[in-house]
C-alpha positions in Angstrom: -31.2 2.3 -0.8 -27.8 4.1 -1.5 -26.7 3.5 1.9 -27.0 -0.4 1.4 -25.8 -0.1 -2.3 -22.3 1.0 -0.3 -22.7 -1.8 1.2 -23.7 -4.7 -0.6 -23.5 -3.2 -4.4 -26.0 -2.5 -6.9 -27.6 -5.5 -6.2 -28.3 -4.9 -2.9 -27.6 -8.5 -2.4 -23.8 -9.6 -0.9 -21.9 -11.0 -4.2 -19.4 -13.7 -3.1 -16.8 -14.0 -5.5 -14.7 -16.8 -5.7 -11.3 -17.1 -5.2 -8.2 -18.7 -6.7 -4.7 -19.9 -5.5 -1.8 -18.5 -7.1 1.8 -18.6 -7.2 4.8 -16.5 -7.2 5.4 -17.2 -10.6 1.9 -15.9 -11.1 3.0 -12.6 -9.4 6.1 -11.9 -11.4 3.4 -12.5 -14.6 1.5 -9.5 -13.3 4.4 -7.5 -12.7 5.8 -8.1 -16.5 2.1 -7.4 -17.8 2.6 -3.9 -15.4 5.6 -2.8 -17.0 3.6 -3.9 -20.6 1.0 -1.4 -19.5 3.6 1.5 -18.1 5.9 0.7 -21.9 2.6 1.2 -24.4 1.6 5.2 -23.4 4.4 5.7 -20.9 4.3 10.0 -21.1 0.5 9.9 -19.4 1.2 7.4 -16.5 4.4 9.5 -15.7 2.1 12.6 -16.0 -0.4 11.4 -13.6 2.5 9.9 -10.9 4.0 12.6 -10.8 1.9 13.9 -7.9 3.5 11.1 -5.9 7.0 12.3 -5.6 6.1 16.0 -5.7 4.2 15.4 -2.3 6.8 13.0 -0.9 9.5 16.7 -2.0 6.7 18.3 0.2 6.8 16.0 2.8 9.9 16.2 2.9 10.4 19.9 3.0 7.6 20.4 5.3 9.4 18.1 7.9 12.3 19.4 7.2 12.2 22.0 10.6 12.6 20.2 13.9 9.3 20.5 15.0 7.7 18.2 12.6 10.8 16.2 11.8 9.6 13.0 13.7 6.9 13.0 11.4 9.1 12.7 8.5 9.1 9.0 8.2 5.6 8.2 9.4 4.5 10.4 6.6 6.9 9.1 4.1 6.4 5.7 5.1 2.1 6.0 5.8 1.5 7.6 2.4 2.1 3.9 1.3 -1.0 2.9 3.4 -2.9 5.0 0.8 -1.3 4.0 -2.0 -4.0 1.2 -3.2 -6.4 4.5 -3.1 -4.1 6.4 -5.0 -3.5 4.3 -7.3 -6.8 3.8 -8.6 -6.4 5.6 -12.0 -4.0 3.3 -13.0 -5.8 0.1 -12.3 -8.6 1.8 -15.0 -5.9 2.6 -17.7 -5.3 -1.6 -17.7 -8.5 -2.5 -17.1 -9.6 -0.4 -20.6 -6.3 -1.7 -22.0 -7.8 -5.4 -21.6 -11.2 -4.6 -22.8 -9.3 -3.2 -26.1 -10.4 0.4 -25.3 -8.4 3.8 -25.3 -6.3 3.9 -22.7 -5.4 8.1 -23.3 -4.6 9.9 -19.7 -8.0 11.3 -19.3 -9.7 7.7 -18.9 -7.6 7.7 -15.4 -10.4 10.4 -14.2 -13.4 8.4 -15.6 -13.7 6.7 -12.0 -15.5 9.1 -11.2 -18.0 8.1 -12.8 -18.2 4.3 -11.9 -21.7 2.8 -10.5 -19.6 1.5 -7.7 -17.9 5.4 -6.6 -20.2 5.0 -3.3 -18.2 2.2 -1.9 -14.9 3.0 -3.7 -15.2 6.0 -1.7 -16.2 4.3 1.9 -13.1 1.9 1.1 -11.0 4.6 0.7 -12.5 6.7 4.1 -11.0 3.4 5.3 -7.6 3.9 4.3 -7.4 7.5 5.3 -8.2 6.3 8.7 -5.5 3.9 9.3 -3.7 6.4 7.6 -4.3 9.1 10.2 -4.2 6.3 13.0 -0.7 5.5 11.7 0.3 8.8 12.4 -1.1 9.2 15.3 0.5 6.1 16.9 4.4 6.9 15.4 3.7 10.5 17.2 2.9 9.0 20.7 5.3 6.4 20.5 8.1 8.8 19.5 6.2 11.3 22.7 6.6 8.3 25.0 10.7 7.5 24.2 11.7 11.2 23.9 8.7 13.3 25.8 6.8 16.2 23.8 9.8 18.9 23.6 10.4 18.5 19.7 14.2 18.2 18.4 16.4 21.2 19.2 18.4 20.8 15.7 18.2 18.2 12.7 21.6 17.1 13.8 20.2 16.6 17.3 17.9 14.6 15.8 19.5 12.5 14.0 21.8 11.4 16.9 19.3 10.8 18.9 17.6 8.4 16.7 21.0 6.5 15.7 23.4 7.0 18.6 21.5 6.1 21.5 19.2 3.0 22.5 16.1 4.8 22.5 16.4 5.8 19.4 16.8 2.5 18.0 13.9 1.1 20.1 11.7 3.7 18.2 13.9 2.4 14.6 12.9 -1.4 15.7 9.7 -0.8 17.7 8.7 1.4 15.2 8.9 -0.6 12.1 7.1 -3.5 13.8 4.5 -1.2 14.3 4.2 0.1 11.1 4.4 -3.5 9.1 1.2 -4.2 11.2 -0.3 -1.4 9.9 0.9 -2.6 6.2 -0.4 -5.8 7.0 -4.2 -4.7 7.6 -3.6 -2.6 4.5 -2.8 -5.7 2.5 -5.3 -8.2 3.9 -8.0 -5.5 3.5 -7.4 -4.1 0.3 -4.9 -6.0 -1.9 -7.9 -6.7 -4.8 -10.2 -4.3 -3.4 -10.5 -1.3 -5.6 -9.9 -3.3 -9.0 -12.5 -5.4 -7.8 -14.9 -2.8 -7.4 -13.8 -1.0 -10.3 -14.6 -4.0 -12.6 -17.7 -5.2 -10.7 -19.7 -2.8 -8.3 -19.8 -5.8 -5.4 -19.8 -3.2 -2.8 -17.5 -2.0 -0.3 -17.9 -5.2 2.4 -17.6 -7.4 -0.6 -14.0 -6.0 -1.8 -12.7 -6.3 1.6 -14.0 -9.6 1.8 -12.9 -10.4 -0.8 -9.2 -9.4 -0.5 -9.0 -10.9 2.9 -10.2 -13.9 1.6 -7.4 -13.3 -1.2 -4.8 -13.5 1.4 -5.9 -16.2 3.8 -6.2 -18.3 0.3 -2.8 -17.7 -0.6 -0.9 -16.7 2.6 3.1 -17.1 1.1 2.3 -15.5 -2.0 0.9 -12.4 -1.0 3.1 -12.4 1.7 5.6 -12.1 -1.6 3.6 -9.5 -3.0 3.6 -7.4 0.1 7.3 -7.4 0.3 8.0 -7.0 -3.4 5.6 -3.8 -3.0 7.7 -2.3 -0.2 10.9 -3.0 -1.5 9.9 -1.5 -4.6 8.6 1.6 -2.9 11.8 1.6 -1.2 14.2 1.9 -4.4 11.7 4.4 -5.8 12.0 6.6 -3.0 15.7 6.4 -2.3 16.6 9.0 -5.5 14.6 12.1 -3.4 11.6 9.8 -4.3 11.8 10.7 -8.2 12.1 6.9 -8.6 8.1 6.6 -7.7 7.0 8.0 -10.8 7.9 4.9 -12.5 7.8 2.1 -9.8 4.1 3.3 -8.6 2.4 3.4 -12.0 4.0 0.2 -12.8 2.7 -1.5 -9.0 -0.6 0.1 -9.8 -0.7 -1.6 -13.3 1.1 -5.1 -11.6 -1.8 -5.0 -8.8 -4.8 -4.9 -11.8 -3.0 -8.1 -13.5 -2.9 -9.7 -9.3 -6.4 -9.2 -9.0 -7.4 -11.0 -12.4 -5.4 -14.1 -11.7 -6.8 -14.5 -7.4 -10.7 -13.8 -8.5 -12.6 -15.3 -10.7 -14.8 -13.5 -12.9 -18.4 -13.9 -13.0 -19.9 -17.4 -14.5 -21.5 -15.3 -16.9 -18.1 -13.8 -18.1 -15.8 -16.8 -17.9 -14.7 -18.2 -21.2 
């Protein structure tokens, strides 16, 4: 049933795969093998990240009038919560780059055409949804500390949110808020998507799977999660130009994560 293969994979039986602890040494491994994958074709990965700080320009400008400017930063900030989704191109260029295959930019589109897209797809309705919730929650928080009128200027706006102690309850508040939103992202869907990319496990499997990841090595992802953000951070500071190399490199670190925590099948283990 293609319902169930969703579900449970092509199998129609629920895979466990097992997991491994790792280290922070083991993360900064995966990083170095992520900038080895960004340094080998570097033109195409720019090429196809480029979308990622065009929209965040769009974003940007979009918000830019005062009615939509509180939704500047939850949009900035929540197009991270996608990110694992978006990213999914990438984790395909290193995954053929292991198997010894050509890694040319057109192999990033060749997803679509994965046994597992049925489930890559319901994992990534999931983000979209904590995505939209995300937004949804910054606009009624920021509706319950300022009321519905929207900003009368940008400059209003800004002093509002730095000059007065509402505005830093929604600055504190807010970010709390938002790192629990980053932290169901993580524990849901740090291995996911290479997973099902490289075995077609099904969707409750992958998110199994990386919340198994997580709970197996609590500090270490913890590390990842943070070297993820901060990164983002940095690559967003230079009118987020800076993402077109931090994200294809994350996306390319986060394949090389996912092979040291899970173990590959008996029947591929050396």
């Amino acid at each position: 049933m293609a319902s169930f293969h969703v579900i449970a994979g092509a199998s129609e039986t629920l895979e466990h795969t097992k997991i491994r602890k790792i280290g922070v040494s083991d993360l900064f491994d995966a990083l170095k093998r992520g900038v080895d994958d960004f340094m080998v074709k570097p033109s195409h990965i720019v090429f196809l990240c480029l979308i990622y700080p065009l929209v965040g320009v769009v974003l940007a400008a979009w918000t830019s009038g005062a009615n939509a400017l509180p939704l500047l930063f939850p949009l900035v900030s929540g197009f991270a919560l996608i990110g694992p989704f978006a990213a999914i191109g990438l984790y395909e260029i290193s995954r053929r780059r292991e198997a010894g295959l050509d890694t040319s930019w057109r192999h990033a589109f060749e997803v679509r055409n994965s046994p597992a897209l049925p489930a890559i797809a319901a994992v990534g309705i999931m983000l979209f949804a904590i995505f939209i919730t995300w937004l949804l929650t910054a606009q009624m928080f920021y509706q319950y500390l300022f009321g519905p009128a929207p900003p009368e200027s940008i400059s209003g706006f800004i002093n509002e949110i730095f000059a007065t102690g509402r505005g830093w309850t929604l600055i504190i508040l807010g970010h709390v808020i938002g790192f629990v939103f980053a932290v169901v992202v993580l524990c849901t869907t740090v291995v996911a998507f290479p997973l099902l990319l490289d075995r077609d496990v099904g969707a409750y499997e992958a998110i199994h799977t990386s919340v198994r990841a997580v709970l197996a090595n609590p500090i270490t992802m913890a590390v990842w999660g943070l070297i993820v953000a901060v990164a983002l951070i940095i690559g967003s500071l230079p009118v987020f130009a800076g993402l077109a190399v931090v994200l294809p490199i994350l996306g390319h670190a986060t394949w090389h994560v996912y092979r040291k925590v899970v173990e590959p099948p008996a029947r591929q283990a050396s």
